[in-house]
C-alpha positions, -999 to +999 in steps of 0.1 A: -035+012-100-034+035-068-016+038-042-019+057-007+012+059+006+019+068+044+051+072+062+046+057+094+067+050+124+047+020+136+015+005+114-006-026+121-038-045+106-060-066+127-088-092+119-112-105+141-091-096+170-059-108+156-033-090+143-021-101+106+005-079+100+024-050+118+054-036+106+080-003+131+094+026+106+080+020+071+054+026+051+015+016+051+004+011+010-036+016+008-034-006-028-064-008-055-061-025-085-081-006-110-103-029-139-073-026-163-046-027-146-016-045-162+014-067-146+038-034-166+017-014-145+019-035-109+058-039-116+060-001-125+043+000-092+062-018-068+095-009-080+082+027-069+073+020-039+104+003-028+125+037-044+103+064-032+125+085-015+104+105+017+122+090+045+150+121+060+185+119+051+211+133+078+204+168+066+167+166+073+159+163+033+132+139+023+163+115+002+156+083+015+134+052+001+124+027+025+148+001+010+174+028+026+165+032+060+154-007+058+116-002+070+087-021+064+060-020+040+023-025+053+003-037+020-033-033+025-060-039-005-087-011-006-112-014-038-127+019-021-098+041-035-113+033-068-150+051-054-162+076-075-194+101-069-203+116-102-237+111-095-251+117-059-237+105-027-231+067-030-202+056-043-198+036-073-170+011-077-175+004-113-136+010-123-123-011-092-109-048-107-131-078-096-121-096-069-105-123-089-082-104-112-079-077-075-068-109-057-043-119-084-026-088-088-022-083-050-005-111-045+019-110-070+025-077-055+034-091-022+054-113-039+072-086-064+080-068-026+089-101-006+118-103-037+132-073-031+125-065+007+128-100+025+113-102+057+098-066+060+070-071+040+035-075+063+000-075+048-034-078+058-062-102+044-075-097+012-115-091+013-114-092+051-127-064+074-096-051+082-088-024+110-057-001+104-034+013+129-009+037+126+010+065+138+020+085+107+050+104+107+055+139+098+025+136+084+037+122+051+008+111+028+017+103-015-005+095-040+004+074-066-013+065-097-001+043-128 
């Protein structure tokens, strides 16, 4: 599983000209499920996402998780993350899940987030040409890989 993690002071998705999900001060999650990913792994996951302290505390010190500061999470599924260019200049996206077991996984992911961050959870549509908005903030950009 990775993550790209963005802090953001405003982030939105839109499909088709409408908006699905737009969160203020919070964080915009890039998610892919990798082929064998595990629901350990997705839990691992979203509890580190909800605890990942790069928000400033009141002495200017990334010490804050979004939970804290009570931002919203943007969760968008990107298969892409998972590209890989070993040989020549297309990508391959052999080690991305299928979009059955991708599917799956994100949702339960909304759904492990929804639990513990009610109301400030927005997504976009899974498998949908999505286009991302955001203002990023600081920049602050984290990888994170389970």
């Amino acid at each position: 599983m990775r993550a790209v993690v963005q802090r953001v002071k405003e982030a939105s998705v839109t499909v088709e000209g409408d908006v699905t999900g737009r969160i203020g001060r919070g964080l915009l999650v890039l998610l892919a499920i990798h082929r064998d990913d595990t629901d350990g792994q997705l839990r691992w996951m979203a509890e580190k996402l909800r605890k990942l302290r790069i928000f400033e505390d009141e002495d200017g010190k990334m010490n804050r998780s979004v939970e804290d500061v009570e931002g919203g999470i943007l969760l968008v599924s990107q298969f892409t993350l998972y590209g890989e260019l070993k040989k020549g200049t297309r990508p391959s996206f052999t080690a991305s899940a299928g979009p059955e077991k991708a599917k799956e996984m994100y949702d339960h992911m909304v759904s492990l987030l929804e639990e513990t961050l009610p109301g400030n959870v927005a997504t976009g549509i899974f498998a949908a040409k999505m286009n991302v908005s955001l203002v990023n903030d600081g920049p602050v950009t984290i990888i994170v890989e389970r």
